[in-house]
C-alpha positions, -999 to +999 in steps of 0.1 A: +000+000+000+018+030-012+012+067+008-019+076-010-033+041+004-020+052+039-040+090+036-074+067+025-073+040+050-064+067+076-092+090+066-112+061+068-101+048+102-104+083+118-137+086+105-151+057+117-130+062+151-149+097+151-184+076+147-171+053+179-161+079+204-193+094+223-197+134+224-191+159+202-153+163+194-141+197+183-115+180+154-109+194+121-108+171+090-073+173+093-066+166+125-090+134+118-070+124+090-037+129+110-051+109+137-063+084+112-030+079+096-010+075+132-038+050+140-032+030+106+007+031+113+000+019+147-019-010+135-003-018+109+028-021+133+010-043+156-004-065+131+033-070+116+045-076+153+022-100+160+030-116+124-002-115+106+014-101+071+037-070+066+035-035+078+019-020+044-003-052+042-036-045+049-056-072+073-085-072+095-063-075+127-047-043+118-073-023+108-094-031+143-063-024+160-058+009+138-096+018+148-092+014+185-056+034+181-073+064+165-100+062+190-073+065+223-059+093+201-089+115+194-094+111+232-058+120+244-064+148+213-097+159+232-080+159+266-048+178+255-070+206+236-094+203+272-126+223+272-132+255+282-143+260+318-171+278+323-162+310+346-188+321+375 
């Protein structure tokens, strides 16, 4: 899978990670994409650890793994951006 395969499978992953997580996050369509793609690499590094098929190979362990990944990451994202307290 060549770069342009890592940008679609990451948009894809961090969209779906996006539909997972509860609440409304404030991410733009890049940050979801970045997130995405550090997921994918994640998982595909994972998958190719655990010795399932190469890094750029694209398998079903590796793209659940990639999912839950993105999903830890738009939360650490969320908690790193933090929400505005409300001031009394």
């Amino acid at each position: 899978m060549g770069i342009i395969g890592f940008l679609v499978f990451g948009l894809v992953v961090g969209a779906v990670a996006r539909l997972i997580k509860p609440g409304k996050q404030n991410l733009s369509i890049l940050a979801t994409l970045g997130l995405g793609v550090v997921g994918s690499l994640i998982g595909g590094v994972v998958a190719s650890a655990l010795g399932t098929g190469s890094f750029t190979e694209l398998n079903v362990l590796g793209a659940i793994v990639a999912i839950v990944a993105a999903v830890l990451l738009i939360g650490v994202a969320e908690s790193v951006t933090g929400r505005k307290a409300v001031r009394r």
